[in-house]
KENU-96915 format. One record per residue (C-alpha): residue in three letters; y, z, x. Coordinates in steps of 0.05 Angstrom, whole numbers, plus 5000, padded with zeros to 4 digits. Layout:
// residues N
ALAYZX...
END
This chain:
// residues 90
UNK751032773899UNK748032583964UNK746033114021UNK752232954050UNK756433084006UNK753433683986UNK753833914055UNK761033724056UNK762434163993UNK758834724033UNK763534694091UNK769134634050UNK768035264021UNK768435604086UNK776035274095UNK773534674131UNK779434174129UNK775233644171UNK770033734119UNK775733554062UNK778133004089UNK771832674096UNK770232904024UNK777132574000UNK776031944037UNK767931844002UNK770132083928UNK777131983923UNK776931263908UNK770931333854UNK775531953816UNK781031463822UNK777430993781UNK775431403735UNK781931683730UNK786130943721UNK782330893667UNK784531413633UNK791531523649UNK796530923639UNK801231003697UNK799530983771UNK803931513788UNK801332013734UNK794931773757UNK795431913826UNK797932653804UNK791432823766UNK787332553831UNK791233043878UNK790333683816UNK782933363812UNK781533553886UNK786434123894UNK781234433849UNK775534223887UNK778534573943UNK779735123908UNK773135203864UNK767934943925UNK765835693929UNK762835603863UNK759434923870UNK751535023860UNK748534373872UNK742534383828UNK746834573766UNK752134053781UNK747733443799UNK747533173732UNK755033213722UNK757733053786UNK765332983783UNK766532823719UNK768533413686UNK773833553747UNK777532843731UNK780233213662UNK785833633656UNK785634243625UNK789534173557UNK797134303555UNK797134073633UNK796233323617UNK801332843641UNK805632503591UNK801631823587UNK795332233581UNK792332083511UNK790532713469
END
């Protein structure tokens, strides 16, 4: 993730809703992607992006950047299981 963005994270941690939105608008479009992919329906699809970045509002306090480089958002664009939407394949 670029300096930015970790910066972004950073301020979002802190309850920075400028910070958020500026996050949203760089990464939501890429998560979306990856998340289309996945997920058959638009709709359904557009629910796992909003749980995808609830939870990076949520879990920014945790966010260490040199652990989560190699990963970057990834892992956040799956559900847990048993909260999948119904066109989610197991």
């Amino acid at each position: 993730m670029s300096a930015e963005g970790v910066d972004l994270i950073a301020r979002i941690a802190q309850g920075d809703r400028e910070a958020f939105s500026r996050f949203y608008d760089a990464f939501a479009p890429l998560a979306f992607g990856v998340i289309r992919r996945i997920v058959q329906q638009p709709g359904d699809a557009e629910d796992v992006l909003q749980e995808v970045f609830w939870e990076i509002w949520r879990l920014s306090g945790r966010y260490e950047p040199a652990r989560e480089r190699a990963r970057g958002l990834g892992p956040h664009t799956r559900p847990e299981p048993g909260n999948r939407p119904p066109a989610f394949p197991p």
